[in-house]
N, C-alpha and C positions, 0 to 999 in steps of 0.2 A: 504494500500500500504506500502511495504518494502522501507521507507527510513532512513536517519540517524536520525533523531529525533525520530523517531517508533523502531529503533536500542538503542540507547542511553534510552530511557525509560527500552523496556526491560531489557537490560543488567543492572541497577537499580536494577528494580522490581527485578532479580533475584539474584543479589548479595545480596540483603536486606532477600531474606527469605532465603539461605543460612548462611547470618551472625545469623537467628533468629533460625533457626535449631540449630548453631553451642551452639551458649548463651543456648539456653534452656539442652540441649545436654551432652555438653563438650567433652573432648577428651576422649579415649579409648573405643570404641562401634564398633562392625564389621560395614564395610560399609554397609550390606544388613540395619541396621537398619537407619544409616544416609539417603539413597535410599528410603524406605518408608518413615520417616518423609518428606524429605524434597519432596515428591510427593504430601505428604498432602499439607502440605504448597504450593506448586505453584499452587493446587487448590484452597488453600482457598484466594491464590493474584489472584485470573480467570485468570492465565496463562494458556492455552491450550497447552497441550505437550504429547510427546509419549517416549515410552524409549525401553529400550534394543534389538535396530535390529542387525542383522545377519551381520555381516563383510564376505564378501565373499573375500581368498585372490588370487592374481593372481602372480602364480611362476613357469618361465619360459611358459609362453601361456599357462598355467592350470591355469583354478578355480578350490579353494581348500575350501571344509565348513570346515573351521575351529573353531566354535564355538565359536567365540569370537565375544563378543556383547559390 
């Protein structure tokens, strides 16, 4: 069940393998490689996650696939 203490755990767990991507890492790397590590990583915390879905936008009463994920 979704409550604050199952919130505040996660958001932990994921700030930590975030910080451990970043340490291992460091600065100047395109995102797509920060994106792969840090997917490894919240595998290897058994974080269950999904990523890049489809934003559909709505402008003026139109949906528009706009390709941004």
């Amino acid at each position: 069940m979704m409550n604050k203490t199952f919130l505040d755990q996660l958001e932990y767990k994921v700030t930590g393998a975030c910080i451990e991507v970043n340490k291992i890492l460091g600065p100047g790397l395109l995102e797509s490689v920060y994106q792969k590590c840090l997917m490894w990583e919240l595998q290897l915390q058994g974080i269950n996650f999904t990523t890049e879905h489809p934003i559909i936008l709505s402008y003026k009463d139109v949906l528009l696939d706009t390709a941004l994920k």
